[in-house]
N, C-alpha and C positions, 0 to 999 in steps of 0.2 A: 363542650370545651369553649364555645365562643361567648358562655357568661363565665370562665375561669377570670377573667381580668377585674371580676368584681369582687371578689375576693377581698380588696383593699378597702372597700365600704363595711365589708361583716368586721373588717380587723376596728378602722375606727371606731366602731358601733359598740363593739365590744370592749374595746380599752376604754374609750369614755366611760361605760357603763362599769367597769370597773377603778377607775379612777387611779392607772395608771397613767404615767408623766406622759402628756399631750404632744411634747415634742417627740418622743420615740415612738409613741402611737402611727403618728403621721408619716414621721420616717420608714416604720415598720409596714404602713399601710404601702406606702409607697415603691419601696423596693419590692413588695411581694406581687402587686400591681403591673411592676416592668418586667418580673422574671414571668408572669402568669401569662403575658402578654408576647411567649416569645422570645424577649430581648436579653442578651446575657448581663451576665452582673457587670462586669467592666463599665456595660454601656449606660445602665441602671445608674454607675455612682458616679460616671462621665458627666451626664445629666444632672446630677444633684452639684457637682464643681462650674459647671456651666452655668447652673441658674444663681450659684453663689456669684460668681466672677459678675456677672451680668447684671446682679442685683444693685442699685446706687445706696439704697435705702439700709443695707442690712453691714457692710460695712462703718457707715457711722453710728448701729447700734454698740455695734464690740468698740468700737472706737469710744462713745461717748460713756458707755457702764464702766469702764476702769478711772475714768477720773472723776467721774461723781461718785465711785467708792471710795479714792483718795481722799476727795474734800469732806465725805462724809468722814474718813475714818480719822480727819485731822482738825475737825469740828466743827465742820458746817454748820449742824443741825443746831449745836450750844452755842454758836454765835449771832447764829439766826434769830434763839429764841431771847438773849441776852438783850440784841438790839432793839427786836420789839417791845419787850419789857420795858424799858425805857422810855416810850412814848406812852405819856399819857394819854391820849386823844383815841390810843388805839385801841380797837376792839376787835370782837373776829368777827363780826358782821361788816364793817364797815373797812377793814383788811380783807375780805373776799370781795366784798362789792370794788374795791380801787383794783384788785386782781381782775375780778370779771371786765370791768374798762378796760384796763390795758391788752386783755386778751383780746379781747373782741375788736378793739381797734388795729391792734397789730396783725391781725387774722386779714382782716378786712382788706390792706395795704401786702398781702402776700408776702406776709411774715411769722408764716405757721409753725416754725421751727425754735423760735423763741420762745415758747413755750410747753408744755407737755407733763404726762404726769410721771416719768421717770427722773427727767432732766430738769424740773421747775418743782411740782405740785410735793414730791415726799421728800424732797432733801430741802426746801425753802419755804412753800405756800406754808405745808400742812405745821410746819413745828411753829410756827410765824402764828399761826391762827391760835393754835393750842398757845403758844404764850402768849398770847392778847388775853385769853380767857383767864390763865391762870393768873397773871398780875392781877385779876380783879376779884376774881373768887377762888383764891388757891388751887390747893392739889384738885382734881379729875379723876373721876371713874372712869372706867376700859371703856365704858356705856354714853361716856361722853365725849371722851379723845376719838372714838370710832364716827361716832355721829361730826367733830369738825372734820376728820378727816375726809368723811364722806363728802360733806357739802365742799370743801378744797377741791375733790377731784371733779364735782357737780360743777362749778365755778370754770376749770378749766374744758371740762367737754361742751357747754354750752356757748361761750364764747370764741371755741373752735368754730363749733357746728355752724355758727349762725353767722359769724362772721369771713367763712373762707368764702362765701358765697356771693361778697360784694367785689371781692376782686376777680375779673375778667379769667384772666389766664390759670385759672384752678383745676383740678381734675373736676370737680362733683359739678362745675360748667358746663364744660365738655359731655360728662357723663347726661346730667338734663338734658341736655340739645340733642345728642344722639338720643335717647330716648323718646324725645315728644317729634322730630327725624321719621323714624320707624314708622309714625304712624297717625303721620301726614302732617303735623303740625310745626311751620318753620317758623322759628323764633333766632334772632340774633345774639351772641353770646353778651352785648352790650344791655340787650333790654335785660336778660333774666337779672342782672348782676343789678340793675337800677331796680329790678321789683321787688329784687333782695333785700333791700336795705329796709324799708315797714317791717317785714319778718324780722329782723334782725332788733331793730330797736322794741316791735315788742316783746322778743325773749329776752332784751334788758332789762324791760321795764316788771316783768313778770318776775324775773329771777332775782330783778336787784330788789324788790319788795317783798321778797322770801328771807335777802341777805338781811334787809334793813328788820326784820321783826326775828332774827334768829338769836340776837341777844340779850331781847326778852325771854323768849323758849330757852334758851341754855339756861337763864337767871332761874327761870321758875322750875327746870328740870333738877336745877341742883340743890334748888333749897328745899323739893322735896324726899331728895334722897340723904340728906342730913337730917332731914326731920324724922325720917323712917329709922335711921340706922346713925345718929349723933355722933357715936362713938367708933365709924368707921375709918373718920378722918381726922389728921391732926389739923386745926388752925390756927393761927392767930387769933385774938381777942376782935379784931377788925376785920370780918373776912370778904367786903366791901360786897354784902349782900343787902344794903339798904335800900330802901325803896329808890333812891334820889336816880340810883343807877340806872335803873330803868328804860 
């Protein structure tokens, strides 16, 4: 009886593995967890209204996903990509590299919130990038809208990662300090945040020369899937596939 409270680990273990929804997984693991454990249900779901109320973070998730659906649903996304359209200049390499800056700098100054891939990266980066492509080489494979998308969300976790770390007052601070703490090694929250910043410019410099040569790689990804299959896609006579673009 006194491994009954594990119970809650066979549940997760097994709903993952069956690829049922993660949220009732957890919920299910949970509640079966507090009753295995003794505790009556009241107190089980007391617990789960306690840790909501308690929670800062999970209130402005409900808060923020209704009105980035509104904006979506009132055309975010087609004004986003109308916009960019418009600028000659822009590409999606060089649209993720000005994103990866601002992220990283605003990270940096303890402005983590400004960004993210609910509230920034799918309703703005991603359609932003895919219309940079598209103004230059028309329509898009699934095979290539998935791949900017990818590097959109790449762009915004790596200028998280690397720049929350220069500002002082962060959790993952904290988190280091208390860790190298444990096991004897005292460091002040002021140095790590200073040793931060090397690491931090060279995952720019790394990733923004991934941005800087991705619009080559799109260029040649797409002019080889026109050449395999011409007649997949409708274009123009002009479909600004010339070398010049490059």
């Amino acid at each position: 009886m006194a491994f009954l409270p594990l119970i809650g680990i066979l549940i997760v273990v097994v709903g993952f593995a069956l690829r049922f929804n993660p949220l009732v997984v957890v919920a299910a693991a949970a509640i079966a967890t507090g009753i295995a454990a003794g505790h009556a249900t009241i107190d089980v779901i007391s617990a789960f209204g306690k840790a909501f109320v308690d929670s800062r973070s999970v209130p402005v998730v409900w808060l923020a996903l209704p009105v980035i659906g509104l904006l979506e649903r009132a055309g975010l996304k087609e004004r986003a990509r109308t916009v960019i359209s418009r600028i000659q200049v822009a590409t999606t390499g060089r649209l993720l590299l000005a994103y990866l800056a601002l992220r990283q700098i605003t990270s940096s100054l303890g402005l983590t919130s400004l960004g993210g891939h609910p509230q920034m990266v799918r309703p703005l980066v991603a359609p932003m990038a895919e219309a940079a492509a598209e103004s230059r080489w028309g329509e898009l494979s699934d095979r290539t809208r998935n791949r900017i998308r990818a590097h959109s969300a790449a762009a915004d976790n790596i200028g998280l990662f690397f720049g929350e770390d220069i500002f002082i007052a962060i959790g993952s601070i904290l988190l280091i300090r208390g860790f190298l703490d444990q096991n004897g090694v005292h460091v002040e929250p002021q140095s790590l945040a200073v040793w931060a910043i090397p690491t931090a410019l060279c995952a720019f410099l790394i990733h923004g020369t991934r941005l800087v040569l991705l619009d080559r790689s799109l260029r040649e990804e797409i002019q080889g899937e026109r050449i395999a299959d011409p007649l997949n896609t409708v274009l123009a006579p002009d479909d600004g596939l010339a070398p010049d673009d490059a």
